[in-house]
C-alpha positions in Angstrom: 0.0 0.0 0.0 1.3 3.8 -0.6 0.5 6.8 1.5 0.7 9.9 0.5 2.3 12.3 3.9 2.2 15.7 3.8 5.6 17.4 4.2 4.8 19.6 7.4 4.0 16.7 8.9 6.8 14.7 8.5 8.8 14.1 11.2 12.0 12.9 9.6 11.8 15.7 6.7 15.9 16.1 6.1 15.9 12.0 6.0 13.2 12.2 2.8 15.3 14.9 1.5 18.7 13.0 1.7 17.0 9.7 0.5 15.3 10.9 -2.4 18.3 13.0 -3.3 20.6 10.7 -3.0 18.1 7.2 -4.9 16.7 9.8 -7.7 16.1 8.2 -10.7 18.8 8.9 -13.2 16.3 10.5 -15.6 15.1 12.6 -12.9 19.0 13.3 -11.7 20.1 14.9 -14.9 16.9 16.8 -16.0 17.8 18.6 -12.8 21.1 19.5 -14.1 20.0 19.9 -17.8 16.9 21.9 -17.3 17.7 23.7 -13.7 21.9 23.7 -13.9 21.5 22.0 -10.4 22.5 18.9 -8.6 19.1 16.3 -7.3 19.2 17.6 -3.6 19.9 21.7 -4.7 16.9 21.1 -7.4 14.8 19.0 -4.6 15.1 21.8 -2.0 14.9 25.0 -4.2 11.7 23.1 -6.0 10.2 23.0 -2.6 10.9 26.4 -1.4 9.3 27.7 -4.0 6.4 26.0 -4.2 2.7 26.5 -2.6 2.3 22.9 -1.8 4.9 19.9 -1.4 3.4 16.4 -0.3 6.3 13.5 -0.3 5.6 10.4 -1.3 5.9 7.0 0.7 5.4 3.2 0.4 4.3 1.8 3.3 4.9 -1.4 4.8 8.6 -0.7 3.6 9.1 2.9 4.5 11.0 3.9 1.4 10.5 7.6 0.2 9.4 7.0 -3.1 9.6 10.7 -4.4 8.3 14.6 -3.9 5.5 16.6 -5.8 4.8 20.4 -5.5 3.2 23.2 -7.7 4.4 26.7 -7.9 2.9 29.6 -9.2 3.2 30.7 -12.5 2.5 34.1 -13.9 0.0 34.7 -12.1 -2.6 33.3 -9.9 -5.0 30.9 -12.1 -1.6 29.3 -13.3 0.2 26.6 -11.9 3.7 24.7 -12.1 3.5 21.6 -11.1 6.7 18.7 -10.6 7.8 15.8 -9.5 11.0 14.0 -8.1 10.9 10.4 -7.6 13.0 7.5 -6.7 13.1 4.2 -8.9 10.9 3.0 -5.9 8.0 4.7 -7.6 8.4 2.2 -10.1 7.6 -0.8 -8.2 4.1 0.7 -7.9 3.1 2.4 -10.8 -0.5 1.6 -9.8 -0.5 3.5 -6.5 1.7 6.4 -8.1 -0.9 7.0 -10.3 -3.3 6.9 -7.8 -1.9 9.6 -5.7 -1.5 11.7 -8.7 -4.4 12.0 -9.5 -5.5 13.0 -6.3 -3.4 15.1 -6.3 -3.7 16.7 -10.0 -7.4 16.8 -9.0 -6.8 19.2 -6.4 -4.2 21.5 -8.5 -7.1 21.4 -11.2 -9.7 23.5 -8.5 -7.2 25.7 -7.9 -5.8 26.8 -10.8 -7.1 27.6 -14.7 -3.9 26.4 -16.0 -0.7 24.0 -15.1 2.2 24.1 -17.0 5.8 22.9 -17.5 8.8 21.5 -19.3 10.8 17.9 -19.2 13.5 16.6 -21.2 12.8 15.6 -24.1 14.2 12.3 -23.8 12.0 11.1 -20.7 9.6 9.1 -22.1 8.3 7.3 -19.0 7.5 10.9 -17.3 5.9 11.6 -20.4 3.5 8.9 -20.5 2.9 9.3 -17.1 1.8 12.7 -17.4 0.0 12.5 -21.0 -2.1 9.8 -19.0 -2.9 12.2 -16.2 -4.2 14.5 -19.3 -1.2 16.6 -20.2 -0.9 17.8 -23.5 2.6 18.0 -25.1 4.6 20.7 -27.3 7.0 19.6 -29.7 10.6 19.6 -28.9 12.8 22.8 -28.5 16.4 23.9 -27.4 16.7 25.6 -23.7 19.1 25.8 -21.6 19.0 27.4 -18.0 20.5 30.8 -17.7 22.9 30.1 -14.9 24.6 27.0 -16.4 26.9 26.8 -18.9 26.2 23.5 -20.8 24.8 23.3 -24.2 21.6 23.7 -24.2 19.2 20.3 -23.6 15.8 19.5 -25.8 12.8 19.9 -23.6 9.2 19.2 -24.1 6.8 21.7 -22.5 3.5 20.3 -21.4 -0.2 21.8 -20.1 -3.5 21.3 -19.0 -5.9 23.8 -19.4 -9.8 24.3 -17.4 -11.7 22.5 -20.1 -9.5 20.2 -21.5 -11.3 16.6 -20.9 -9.7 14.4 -18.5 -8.2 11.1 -19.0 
């Protein structure tokens, strides 16, 4: 079974922080540094700052973190930026991830008019995941963060907007 703990209630917050950091999947890992120009735990902790609402993710009987979602605000108030961080543990239970984002999604959708953001373009498992929550894509396009120095990296942007039918 998975729970979903909110993350002002966790007691062991800087252990969730450190584990999922630290057990990122490696897709996850470098779209930090391609699309952010920061390392899992800097992206992790900036990504939660910054957003309005941060609930991480845990399997239970086993304990293992099994990843962090937020949403941020966008330009302005109807829009939203949602994300998610996850460990390969999310994996294991696709079922229950799914699950748990919807709820989640759900709640985002009463919130705001529009939610909106940008993955590499080479993460095709996040992208299914999120076309199935009802995400529409863009096609590919060069970007590269303004404090980081690489080349840039090809990103998809995706949305949802009020309206749009849901999966």
């Amino acid at each position: 079974m998975t729970i979903l703990i909110q993350s002002a209630k966790i007691a062991k917050y800087n252990e969730a922080v450190d584990f999922i950091s630290t057990h990122m999947r490696k897709s996850d890992e470098d779209e930090c540094m391609r699309l952010a120009g920061m390392c899992p735990r800097d992206a992790l902790l900036y990504s939660m700052a910054h957003s309005e609402d941060v609930e991480v993710w845990m399997c239970e009987p086993t304990g293992q973190w099994m990843g962090v979602s937020g949403i941020g605000q966008g330009d302005n108030k109807r829009e939203g930026v949602p994300w998610l961080l996850c460990t390969d543990h999310v994996l294991e239970h696709p079922v229950s991830a799914m699950k748990l984002a919807r709820k989640q999604l759900g709640q985002w959708k009463e919130r705001y008019h529009t939610l909106y953001n940008m993955m590499d373009a080479s993460n095709d498992l996040a992208r299914g995941f999120c076309e199935s929550l009802g995400f529409t894509f863009g096609e590919p396009e060069a970007w590269a963060p303004a404090n980081h120095a690489a080349p840039p990296s090809w990103v998809r942007r995706f949305s949802w907007e009020a309206g749009q039918c849901a999966p």
